[in-house]
Residue, then its C-alpha position, 0 to 999 in steps of 0.5 A: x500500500x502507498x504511504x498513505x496520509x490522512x489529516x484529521x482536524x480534532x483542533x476543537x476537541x478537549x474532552x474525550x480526545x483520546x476515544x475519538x482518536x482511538x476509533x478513527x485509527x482503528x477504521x482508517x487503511x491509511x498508513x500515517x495518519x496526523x491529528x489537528x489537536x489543540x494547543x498544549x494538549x500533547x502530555x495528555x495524548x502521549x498518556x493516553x497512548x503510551x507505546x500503543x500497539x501498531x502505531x508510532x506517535x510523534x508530537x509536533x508543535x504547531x501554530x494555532x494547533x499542535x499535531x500528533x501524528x500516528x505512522x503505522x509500525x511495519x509488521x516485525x515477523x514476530x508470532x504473539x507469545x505462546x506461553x502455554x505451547x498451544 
């Protein structure tokens, strides 16, 4: 799939950020995808996701609005731990 970016204005959000985020990137096909959030709001978004599964998060400031921009991890070829051997 070609990278592609996908820019969603959340700019005007400041309460429940984080699910909207969340559900937006569980739909989207795209390969990077960069939110519009409001000023100052990144410790909260970086809380909210930690090292969220797939994704890369990377902050950026802005003006006007900062950015959170969410690249998806290439697949590492790595099977999920089995610890019971089943």
């Amino acid at each position: 799939m070609p990278d592609v970016i996908e820019t969603v204005d959340f700019a005007h959000v400041c309460c429940g950020l984080v699910p909207a985020m969340l559900a937006h990137l569980a739909q989207t096909r795209a390969q990077t995808v960069v939110f519009r959030i409001r000023s100052g709001m990144g410790a909260e978004i970086a809380s909210g996701f930690g090292t969220g599964v797939g994704w890369t998060l990377r902050l950026e400031p802005g003006v006007g609005c900062d950015l959170a921009r969410f690249t998806r991890r290439a697949a590492s070829g790595r099977g999920k731990l089995d610890l019971l051997g089943g």
